[in-house]
CHARMM internal coordinates of N, CA and C (Angstrom, degrees):
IC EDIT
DIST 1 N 1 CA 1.4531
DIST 1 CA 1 C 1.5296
ANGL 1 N 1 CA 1 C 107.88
DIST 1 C 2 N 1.2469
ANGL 1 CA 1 C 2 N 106.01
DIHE 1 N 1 CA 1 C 2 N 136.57
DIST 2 N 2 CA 1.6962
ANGL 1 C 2 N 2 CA 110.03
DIHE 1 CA 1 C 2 N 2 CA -173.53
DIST 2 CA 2 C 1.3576
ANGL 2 N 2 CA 2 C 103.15
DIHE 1 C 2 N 2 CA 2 C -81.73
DIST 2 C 3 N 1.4872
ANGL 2 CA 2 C 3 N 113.73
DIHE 2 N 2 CA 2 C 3 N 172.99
DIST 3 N 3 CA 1.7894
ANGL 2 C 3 N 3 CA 123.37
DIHE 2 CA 2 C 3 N 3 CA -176.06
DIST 3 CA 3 C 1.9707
ANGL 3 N 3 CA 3 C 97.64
DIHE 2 C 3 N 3 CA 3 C -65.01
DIST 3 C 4 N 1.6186
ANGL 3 CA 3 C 4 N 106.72
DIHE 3 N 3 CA 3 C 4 N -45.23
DIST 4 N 4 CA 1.4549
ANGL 3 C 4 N 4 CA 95.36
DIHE 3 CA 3 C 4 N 4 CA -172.58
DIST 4 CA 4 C 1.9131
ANGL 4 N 4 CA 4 C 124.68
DIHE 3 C 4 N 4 CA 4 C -75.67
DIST 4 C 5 N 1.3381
ANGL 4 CA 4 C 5 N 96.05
DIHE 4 N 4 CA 4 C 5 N -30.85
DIST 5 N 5 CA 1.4639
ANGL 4 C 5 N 5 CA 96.16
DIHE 4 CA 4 C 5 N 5 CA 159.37
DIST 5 CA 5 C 1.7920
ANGL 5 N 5 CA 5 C 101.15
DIHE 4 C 5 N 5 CA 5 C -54.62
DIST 5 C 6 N 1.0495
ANGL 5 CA 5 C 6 N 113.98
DIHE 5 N 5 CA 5 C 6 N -81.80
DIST 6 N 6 CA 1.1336
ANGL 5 C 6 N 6 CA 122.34
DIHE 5 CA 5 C 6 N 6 CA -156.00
DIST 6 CA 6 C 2.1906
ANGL 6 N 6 CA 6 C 115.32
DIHE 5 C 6 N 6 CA 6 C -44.61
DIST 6 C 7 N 1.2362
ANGL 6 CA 6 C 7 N 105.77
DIHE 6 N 6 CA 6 C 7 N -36.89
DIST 7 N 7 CA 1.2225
ANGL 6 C 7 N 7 CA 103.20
DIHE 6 CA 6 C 7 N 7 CA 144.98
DIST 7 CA 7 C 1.3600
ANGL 7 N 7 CA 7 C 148.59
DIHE 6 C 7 N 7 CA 7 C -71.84
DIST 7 C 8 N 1.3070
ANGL 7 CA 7 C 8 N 87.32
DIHE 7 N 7 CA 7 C 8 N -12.64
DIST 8 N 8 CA 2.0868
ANGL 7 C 8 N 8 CA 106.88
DIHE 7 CA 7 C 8 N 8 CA 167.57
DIST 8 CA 8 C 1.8264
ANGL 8 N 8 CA 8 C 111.14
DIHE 7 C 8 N 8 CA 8 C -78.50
DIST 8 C 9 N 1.7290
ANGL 8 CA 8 C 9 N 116.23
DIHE 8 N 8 CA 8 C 9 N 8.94
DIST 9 N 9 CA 1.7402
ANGL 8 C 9 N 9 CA 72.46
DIHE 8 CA 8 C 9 N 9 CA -157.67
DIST 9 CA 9 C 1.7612
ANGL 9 N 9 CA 9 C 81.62
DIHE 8 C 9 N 9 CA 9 C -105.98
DIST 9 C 10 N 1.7775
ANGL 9 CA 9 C 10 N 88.89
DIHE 9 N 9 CA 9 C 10 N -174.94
DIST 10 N 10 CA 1.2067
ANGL 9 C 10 N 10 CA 93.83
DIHE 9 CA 9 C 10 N 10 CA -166.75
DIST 10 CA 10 C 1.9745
ANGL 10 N 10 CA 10 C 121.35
DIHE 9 C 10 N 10 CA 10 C -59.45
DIST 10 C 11 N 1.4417
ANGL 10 CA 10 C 11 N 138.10
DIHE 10 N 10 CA 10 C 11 N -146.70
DIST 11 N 11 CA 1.1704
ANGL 10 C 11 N 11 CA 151.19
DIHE 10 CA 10 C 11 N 11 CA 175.90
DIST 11 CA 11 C 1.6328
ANGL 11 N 11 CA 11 C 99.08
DIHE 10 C 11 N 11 CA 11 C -85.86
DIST 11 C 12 N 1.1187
ANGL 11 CA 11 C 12 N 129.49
DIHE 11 N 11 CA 11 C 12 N -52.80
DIST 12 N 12 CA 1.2723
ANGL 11 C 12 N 12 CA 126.00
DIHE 11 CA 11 C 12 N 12 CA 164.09
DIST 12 CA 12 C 1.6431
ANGL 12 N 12 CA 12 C 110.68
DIHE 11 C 12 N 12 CA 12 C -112.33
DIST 12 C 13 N 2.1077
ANGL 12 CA 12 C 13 N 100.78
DIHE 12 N 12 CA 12 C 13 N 162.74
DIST 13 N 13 CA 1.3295
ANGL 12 C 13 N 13 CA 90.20
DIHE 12 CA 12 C 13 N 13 CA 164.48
DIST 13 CA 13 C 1.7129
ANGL 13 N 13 CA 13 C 100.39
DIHE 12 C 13 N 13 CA 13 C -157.76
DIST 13 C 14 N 1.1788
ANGL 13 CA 13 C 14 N 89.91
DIHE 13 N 13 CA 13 C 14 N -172.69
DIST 14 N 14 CA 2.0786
ANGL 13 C 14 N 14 CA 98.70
DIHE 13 CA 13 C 14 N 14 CA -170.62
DIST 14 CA 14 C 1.6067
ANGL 14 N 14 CA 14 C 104.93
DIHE 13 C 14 N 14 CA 14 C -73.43
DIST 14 C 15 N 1.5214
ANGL 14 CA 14 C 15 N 112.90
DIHE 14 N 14 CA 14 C 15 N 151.79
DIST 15 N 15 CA 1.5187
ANGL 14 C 15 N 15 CA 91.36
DIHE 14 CA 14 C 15 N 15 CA 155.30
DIST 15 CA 15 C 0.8419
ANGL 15 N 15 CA 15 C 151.43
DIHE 14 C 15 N 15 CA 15 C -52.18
DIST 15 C 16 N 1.5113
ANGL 15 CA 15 C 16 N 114.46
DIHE 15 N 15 CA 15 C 16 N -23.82
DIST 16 N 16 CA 1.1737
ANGL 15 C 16 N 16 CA 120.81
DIHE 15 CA 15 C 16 N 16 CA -162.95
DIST 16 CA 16 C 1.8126
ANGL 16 N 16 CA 16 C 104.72
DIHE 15 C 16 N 16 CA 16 C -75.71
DIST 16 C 17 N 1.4512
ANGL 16 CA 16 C 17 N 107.07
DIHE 16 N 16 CA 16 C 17 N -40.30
DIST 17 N 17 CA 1.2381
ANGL 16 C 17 N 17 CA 106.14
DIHE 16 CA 16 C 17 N 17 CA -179.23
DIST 17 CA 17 C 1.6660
ANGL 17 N 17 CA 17 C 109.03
DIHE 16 C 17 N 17 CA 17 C -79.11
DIST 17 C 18 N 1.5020
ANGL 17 CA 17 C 18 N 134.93
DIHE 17 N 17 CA 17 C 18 N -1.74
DIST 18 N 18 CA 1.4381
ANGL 17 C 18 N 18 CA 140.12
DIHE 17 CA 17 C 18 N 18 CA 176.52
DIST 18 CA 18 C 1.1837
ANGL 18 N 18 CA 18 C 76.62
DIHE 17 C 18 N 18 CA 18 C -72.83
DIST 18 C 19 N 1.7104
ANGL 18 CA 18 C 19 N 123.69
DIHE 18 N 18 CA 18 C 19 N -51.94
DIST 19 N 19 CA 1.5229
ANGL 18 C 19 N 19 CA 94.76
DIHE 18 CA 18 C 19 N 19 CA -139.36
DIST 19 CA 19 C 1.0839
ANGL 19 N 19 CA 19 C 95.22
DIHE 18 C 19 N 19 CA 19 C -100.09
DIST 19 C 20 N 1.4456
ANGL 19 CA 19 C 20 N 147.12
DIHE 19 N 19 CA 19 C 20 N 48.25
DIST 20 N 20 CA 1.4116
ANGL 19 C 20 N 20 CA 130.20
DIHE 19 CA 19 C 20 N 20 CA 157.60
DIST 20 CA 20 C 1.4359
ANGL 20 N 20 CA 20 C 104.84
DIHE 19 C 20 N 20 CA 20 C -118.97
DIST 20 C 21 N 1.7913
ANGL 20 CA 20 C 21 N 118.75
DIHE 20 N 20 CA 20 C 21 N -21.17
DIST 21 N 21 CA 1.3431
ANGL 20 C 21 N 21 CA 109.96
DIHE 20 CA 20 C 21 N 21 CA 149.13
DIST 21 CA 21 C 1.3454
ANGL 21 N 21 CA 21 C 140.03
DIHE 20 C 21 N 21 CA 21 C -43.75
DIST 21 C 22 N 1.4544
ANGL 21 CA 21 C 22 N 117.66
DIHE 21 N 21 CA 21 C 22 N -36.63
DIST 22 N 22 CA 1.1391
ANGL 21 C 22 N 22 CA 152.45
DIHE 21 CA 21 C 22 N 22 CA 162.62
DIST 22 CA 22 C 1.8927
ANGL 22 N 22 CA 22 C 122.30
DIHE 21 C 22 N 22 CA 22 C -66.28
DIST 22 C 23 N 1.2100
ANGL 22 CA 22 C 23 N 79.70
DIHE 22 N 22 CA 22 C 23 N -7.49
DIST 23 N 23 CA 2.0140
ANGL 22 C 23 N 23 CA 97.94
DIHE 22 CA 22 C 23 N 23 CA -171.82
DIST 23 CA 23 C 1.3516
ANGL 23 N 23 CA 23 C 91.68
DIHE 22 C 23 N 23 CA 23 C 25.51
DIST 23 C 24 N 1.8454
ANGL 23 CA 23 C 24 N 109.93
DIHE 23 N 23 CA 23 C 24 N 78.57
DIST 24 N 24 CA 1.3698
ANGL 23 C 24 N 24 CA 126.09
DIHE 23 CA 23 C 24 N 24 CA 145.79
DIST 24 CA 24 C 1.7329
ANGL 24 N 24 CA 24 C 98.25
DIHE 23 C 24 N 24 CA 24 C -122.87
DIST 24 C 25 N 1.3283
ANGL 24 CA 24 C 25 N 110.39
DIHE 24 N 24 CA 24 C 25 N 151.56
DIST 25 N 25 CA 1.6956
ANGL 24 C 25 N 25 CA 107.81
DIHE 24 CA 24 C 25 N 25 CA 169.10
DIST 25 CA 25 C 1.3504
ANGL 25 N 25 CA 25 C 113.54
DIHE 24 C 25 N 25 CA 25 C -77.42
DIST 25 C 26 N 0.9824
ANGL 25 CA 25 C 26 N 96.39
DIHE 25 N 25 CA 25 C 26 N 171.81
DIST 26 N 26 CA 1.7580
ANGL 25 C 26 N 26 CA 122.27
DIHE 25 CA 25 C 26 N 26 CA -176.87
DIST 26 CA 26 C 1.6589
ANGL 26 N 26 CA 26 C 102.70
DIHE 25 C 26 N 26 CA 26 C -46.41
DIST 26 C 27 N 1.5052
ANGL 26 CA 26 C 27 N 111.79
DIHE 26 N 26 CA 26 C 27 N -74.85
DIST 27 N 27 CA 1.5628
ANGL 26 C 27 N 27 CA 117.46
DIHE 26 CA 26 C 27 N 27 CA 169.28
DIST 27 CA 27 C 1.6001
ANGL 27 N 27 CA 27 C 136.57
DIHE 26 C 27 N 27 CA 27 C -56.16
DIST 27 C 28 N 1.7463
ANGL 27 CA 27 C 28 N 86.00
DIHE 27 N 27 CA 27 C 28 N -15.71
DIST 28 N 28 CA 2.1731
ANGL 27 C 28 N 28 CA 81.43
DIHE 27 CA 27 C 28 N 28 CA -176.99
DIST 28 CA 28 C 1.4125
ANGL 28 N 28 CA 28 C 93.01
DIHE 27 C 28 N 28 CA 28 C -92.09
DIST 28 C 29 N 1.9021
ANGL 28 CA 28 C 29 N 127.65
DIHE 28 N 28 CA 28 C 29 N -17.45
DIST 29 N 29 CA 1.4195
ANGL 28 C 29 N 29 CA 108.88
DIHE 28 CA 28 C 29 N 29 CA -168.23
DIST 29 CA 29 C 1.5210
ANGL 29 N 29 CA 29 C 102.74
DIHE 28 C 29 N 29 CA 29 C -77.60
DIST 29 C 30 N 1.5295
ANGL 29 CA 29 C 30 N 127.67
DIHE 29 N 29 CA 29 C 30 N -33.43
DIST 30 N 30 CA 1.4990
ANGL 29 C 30 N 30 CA 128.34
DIHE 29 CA 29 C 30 N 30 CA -156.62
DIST 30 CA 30 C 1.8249
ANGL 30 N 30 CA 30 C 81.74
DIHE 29 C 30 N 30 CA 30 C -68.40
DIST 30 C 31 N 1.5233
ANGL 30 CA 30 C 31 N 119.85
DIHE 30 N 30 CA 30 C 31 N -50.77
DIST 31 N 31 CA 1.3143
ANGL 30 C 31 N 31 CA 117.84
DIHE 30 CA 30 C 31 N 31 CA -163.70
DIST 31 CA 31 C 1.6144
ANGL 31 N 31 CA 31 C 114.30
DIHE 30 C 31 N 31 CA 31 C -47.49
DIST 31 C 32 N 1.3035
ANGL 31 CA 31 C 32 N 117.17
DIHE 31 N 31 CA 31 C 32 N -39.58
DIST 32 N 32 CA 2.1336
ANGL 31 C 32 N 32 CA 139.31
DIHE 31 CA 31 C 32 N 32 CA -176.29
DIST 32 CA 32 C 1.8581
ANGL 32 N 32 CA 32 C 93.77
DIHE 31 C 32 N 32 CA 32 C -67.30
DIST 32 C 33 N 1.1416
ANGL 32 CA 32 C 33 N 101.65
DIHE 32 N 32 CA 32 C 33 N -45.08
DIST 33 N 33 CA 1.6320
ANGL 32 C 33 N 33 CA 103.10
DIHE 32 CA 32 C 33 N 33 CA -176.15
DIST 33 CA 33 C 1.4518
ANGL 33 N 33 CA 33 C 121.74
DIHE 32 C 33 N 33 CA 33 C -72.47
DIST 33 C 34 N 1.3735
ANGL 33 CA 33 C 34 N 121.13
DIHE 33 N 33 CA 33 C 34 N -44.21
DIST 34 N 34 CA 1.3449
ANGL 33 C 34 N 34 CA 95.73
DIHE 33 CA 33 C 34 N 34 CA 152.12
DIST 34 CA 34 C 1.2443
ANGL 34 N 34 CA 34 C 114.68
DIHE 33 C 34 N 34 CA 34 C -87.85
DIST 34 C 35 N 1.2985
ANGL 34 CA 34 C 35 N 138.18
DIHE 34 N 34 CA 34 C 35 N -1.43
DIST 35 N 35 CA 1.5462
ANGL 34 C 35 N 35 CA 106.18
DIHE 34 CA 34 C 35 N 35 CA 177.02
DIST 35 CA 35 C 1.2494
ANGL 35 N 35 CA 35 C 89.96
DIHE 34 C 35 N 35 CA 35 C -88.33
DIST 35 C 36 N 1.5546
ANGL 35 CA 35 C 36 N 135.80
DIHE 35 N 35 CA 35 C 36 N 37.50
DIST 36 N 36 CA 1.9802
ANGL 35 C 36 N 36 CA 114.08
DIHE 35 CA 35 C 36 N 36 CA 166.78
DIST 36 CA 36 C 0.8597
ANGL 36 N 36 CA 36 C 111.03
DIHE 35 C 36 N 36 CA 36 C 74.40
DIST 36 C 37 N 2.1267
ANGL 36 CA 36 C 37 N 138.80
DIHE 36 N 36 CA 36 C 37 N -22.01
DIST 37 N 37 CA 1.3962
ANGL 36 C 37 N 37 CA 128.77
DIHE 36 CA 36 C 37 N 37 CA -170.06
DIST 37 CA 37 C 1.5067
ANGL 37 N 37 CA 37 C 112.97
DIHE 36 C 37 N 37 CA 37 C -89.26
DIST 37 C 38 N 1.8529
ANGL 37 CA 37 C 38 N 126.63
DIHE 37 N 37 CA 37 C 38 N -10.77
DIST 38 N 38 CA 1.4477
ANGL 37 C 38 N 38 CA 97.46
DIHE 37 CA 37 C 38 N 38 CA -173.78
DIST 38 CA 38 C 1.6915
ANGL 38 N 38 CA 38 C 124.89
DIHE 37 C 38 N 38 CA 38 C -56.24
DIST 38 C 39 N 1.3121
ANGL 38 CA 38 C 39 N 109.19
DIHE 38 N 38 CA 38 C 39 N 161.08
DIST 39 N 39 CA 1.5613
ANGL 38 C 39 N 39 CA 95.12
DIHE 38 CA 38 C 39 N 39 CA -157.36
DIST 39 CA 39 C 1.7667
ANGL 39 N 39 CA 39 C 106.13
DIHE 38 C 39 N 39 CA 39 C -95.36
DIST 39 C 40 N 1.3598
ANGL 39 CA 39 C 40 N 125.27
DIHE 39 N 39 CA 39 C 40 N 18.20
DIST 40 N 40 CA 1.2001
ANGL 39 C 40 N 40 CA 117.02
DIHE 39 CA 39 C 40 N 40 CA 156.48
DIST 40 CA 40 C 1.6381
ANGL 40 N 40 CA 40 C 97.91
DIHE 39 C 40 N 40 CA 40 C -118.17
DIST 40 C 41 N 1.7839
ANGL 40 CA 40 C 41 N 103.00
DIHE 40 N 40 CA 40 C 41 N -179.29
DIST 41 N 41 CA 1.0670
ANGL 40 C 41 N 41 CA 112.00
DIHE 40 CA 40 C 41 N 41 CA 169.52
DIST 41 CA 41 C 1.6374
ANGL 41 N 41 CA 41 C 137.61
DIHE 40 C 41 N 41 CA 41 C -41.95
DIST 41 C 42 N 1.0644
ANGL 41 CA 41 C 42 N 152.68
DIHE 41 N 41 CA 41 C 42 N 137.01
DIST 42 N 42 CA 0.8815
ANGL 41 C 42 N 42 CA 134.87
DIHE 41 CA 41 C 42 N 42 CA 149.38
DIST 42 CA 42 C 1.7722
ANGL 42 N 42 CA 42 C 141.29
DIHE 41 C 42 N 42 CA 42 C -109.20
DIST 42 C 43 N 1.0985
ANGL 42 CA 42 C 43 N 133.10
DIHE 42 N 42 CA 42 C 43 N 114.36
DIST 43 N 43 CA 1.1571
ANGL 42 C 43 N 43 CA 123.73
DIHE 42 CA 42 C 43 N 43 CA -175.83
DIST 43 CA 43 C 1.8477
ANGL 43 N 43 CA 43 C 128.80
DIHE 42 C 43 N 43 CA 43 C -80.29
DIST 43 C 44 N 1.5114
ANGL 43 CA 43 C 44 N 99.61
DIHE 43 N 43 CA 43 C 44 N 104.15
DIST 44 N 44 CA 1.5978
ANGL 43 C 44 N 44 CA 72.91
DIHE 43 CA 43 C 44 N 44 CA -175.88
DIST 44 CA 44 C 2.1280
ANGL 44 N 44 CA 44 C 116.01
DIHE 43 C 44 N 44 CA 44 C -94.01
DIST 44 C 45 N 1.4710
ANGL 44 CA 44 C 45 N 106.31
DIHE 44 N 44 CA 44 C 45 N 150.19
DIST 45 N 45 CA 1.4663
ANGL 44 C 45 N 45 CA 102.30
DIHE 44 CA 44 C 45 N 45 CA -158.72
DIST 45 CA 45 C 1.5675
ANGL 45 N 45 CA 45 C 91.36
DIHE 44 C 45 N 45 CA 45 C -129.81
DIST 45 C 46 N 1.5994
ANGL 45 CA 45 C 46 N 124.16
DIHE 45 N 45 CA 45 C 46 N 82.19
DIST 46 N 46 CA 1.5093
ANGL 45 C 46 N 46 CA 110.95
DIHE 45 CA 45 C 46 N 46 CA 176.77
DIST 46 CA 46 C 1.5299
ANGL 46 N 46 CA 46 C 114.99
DIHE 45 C 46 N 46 CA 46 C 100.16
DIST 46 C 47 N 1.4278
ANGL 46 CA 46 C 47 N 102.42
DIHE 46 N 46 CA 46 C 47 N -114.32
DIST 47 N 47 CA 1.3874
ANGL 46 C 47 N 47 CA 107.91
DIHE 46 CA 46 C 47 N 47 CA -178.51
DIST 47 CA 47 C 1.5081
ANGL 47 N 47 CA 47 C 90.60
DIHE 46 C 47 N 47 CA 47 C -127.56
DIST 47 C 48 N 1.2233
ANGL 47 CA 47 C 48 N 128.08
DIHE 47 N 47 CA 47 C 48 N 33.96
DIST 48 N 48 CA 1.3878
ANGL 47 C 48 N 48 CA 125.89
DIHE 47 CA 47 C 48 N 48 CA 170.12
DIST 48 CA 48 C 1.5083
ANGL 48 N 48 CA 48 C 132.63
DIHE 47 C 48 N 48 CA 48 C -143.03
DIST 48 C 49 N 1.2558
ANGL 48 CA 48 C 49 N 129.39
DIHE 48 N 48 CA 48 C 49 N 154.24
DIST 49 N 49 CA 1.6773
ANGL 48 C 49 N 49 CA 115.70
DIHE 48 CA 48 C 49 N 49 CA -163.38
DIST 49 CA 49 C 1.5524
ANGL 49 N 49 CA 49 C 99.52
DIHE 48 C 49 N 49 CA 49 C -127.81
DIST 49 C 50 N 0.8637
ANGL 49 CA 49 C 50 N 111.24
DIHE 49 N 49 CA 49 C 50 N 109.88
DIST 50 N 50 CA 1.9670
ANGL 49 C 50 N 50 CA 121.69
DIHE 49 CA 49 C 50 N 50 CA -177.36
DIST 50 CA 50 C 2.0796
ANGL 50 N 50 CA 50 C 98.60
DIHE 49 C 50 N 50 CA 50 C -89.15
DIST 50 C 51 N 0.8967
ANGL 50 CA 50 C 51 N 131.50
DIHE 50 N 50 CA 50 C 51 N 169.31
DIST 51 N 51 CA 1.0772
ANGL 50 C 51 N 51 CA 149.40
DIHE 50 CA 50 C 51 N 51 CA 145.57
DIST 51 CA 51 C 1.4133
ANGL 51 N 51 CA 51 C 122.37
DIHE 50 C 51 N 51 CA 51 C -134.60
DIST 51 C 52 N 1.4913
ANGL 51 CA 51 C 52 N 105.56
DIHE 51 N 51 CA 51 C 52 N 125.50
DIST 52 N 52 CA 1.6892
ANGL 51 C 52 N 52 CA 117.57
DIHE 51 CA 51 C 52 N 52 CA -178.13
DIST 52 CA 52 C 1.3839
ANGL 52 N 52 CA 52 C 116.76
DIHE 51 C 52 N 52 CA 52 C -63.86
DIST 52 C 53 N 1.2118
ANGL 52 CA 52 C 53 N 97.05
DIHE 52 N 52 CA 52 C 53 N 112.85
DIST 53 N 53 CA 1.9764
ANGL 52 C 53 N 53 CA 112.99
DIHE 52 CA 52 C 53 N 53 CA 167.55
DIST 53 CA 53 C 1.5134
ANGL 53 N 53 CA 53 C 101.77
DIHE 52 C 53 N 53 CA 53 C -13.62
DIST 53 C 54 N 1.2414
ANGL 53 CA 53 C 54 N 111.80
DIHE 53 N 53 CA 53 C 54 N -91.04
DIST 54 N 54 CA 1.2229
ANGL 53 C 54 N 54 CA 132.43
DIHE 53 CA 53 C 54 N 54 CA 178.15
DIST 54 CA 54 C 1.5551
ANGL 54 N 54 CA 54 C 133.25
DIHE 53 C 54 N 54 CA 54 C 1.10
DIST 54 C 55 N 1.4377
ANGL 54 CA 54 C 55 N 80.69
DIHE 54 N 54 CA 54 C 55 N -38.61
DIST 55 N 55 CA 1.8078
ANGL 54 C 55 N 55 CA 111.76
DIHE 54 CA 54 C 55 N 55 CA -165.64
DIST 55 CA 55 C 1.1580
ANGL 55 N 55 CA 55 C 111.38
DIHE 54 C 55 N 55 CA 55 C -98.44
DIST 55 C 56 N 1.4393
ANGL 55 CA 55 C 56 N 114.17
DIHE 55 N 55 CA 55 C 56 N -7.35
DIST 56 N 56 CA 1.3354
ANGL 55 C 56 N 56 CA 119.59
DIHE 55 CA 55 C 56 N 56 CA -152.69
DIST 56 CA 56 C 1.8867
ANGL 56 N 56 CA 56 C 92.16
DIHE 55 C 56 N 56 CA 56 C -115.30
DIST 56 C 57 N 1.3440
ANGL 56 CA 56 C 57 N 98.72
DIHE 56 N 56 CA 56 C 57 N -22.44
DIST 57 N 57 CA 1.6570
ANGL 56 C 57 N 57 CA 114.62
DIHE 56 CA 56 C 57 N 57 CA -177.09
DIST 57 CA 57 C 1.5907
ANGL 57 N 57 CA 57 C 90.69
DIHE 56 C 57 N 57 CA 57 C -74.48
DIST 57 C 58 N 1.0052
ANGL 57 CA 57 C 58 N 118.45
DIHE 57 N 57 CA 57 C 58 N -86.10
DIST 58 N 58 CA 1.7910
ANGL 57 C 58 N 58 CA 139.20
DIHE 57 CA 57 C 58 N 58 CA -175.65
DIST 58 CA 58 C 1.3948
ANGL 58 N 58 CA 58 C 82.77
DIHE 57 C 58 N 58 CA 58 C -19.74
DIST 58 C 59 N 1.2646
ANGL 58 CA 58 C 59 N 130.01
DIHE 58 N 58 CA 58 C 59 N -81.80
DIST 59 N 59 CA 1.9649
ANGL 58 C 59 N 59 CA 133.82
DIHE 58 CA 58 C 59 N 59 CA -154.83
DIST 59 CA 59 C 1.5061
ANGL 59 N 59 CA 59 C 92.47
DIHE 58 C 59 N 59 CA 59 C -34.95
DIST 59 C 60 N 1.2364
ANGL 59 CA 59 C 60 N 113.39
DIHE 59 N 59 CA 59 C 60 N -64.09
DIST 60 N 60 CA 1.2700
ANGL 59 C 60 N 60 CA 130.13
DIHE 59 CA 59 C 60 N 60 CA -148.84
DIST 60 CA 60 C 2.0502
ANGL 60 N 60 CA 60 C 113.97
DIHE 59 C 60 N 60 CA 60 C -76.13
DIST 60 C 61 N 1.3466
ANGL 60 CA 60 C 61 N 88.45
DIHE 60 N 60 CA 60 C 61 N -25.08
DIST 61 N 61 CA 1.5683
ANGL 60 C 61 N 61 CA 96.74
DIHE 60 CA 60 C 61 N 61 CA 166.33
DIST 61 CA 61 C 1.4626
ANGL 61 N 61 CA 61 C 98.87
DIHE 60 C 61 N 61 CA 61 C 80.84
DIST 61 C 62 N 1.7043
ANGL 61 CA 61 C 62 N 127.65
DIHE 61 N 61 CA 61 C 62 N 36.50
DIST 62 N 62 CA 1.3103
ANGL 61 C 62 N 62 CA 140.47
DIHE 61 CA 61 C 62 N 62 CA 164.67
DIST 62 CA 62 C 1.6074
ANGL 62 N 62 CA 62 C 119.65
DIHE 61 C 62 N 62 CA 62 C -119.43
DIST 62 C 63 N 1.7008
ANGL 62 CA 62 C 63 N 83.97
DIHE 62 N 62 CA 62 C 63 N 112.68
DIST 63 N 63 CA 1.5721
ANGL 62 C 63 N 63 CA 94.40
DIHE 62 CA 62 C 63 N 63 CA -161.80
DIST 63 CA 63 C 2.0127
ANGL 63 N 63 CA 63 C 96.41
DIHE 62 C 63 N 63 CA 63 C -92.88
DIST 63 C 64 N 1.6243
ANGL 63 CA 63 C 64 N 106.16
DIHE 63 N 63 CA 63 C 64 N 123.78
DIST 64 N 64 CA 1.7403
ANGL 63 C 64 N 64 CA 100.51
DIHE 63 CA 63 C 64 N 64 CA -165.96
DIST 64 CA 64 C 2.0933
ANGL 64 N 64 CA 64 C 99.15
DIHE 63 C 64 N 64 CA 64 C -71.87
DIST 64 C 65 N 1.4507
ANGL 64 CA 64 C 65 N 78.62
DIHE 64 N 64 CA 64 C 65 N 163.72
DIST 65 N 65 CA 1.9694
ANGL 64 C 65 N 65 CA 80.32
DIHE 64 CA 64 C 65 N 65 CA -170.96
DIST 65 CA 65 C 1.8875
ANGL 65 N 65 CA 65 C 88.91
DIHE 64 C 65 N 65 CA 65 C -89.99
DIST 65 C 66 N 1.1468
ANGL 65 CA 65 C 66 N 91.60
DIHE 65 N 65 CA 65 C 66 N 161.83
DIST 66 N 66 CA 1.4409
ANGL 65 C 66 N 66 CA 133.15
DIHE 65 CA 65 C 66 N 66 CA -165.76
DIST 66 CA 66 C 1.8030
ANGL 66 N 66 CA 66 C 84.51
DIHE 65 C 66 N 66 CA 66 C -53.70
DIST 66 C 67 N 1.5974
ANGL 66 CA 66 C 67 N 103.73
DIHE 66 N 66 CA 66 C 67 N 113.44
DIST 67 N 67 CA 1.5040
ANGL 66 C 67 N 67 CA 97.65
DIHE 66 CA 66 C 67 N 67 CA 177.87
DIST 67 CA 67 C 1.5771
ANGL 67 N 67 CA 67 C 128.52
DIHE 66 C 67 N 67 CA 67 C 106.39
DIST 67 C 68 N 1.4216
ANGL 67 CA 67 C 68 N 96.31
DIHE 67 N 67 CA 67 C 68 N -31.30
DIST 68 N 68 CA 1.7679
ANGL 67 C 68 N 68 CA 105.95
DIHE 67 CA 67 C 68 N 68 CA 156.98
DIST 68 CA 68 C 0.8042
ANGL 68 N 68 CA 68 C 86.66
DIHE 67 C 68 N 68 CA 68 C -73.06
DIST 68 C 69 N 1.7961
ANGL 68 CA 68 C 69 N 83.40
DIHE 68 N 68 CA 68 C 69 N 164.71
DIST 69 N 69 CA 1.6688
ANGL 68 C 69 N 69 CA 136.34
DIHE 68 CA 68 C 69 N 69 CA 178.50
DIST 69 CA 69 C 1.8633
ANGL 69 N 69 CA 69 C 108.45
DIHE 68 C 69 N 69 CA 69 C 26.34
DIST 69 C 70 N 1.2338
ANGL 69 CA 69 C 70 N 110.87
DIHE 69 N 69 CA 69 C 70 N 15.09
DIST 70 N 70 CA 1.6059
ANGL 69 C 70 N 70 CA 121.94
DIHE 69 CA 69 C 70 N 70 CA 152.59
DIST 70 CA 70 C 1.5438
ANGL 70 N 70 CA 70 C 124.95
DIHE 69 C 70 N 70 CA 70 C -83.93
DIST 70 C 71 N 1.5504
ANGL 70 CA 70 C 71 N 108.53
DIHE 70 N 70 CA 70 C 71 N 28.44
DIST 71 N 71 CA 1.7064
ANGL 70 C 71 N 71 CA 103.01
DIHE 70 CA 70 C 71 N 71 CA -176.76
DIST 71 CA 71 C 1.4637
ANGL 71 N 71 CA 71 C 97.67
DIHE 70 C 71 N 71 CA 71 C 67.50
DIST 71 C 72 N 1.4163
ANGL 71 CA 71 C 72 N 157.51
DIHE 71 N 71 CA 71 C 72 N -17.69
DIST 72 N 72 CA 1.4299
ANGL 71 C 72 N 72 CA 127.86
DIHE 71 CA 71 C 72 N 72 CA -161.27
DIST 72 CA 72 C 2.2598
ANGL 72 N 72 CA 72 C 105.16
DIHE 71 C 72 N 72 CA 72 C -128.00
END
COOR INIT
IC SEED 1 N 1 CA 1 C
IC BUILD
């Protein structure tokens, strides 16, 4: 995933897309999440597990420019 995708996505997102930011696959991230190890936060909501944008910037050591992922 490039820096501008990766500063485009929404406030939350799926694993699948954490974990390709993360260049983990589809199956080893669901596997880190329940075993407790993916290496950002995870939120679980129901029958579903979001991970915060945010968190996913910090791991990665990408600070968003003045105005991303702020609606503008």
């Amino acid at each position: 995933m490039g820096l501008e995708e990766l500063l485009a996505l929404p406030a939350t997102v799926n694993v699948t897309t954490a974990g390709r930011a993360l260049g983990i696959g589809r199956d080893k991230a669901y596997e880190l999440v329940r075993a407790g190890k993916f290496p950002v936060r995870t939120l679980p909501l129901g029958g579903t597990v979001r991970v915060p944008t945010a968190e996913l910037w910090k791991v990665l050591g990408v600070e968003p420019r003045r105005g991303v992922g702020a609606g503008t």
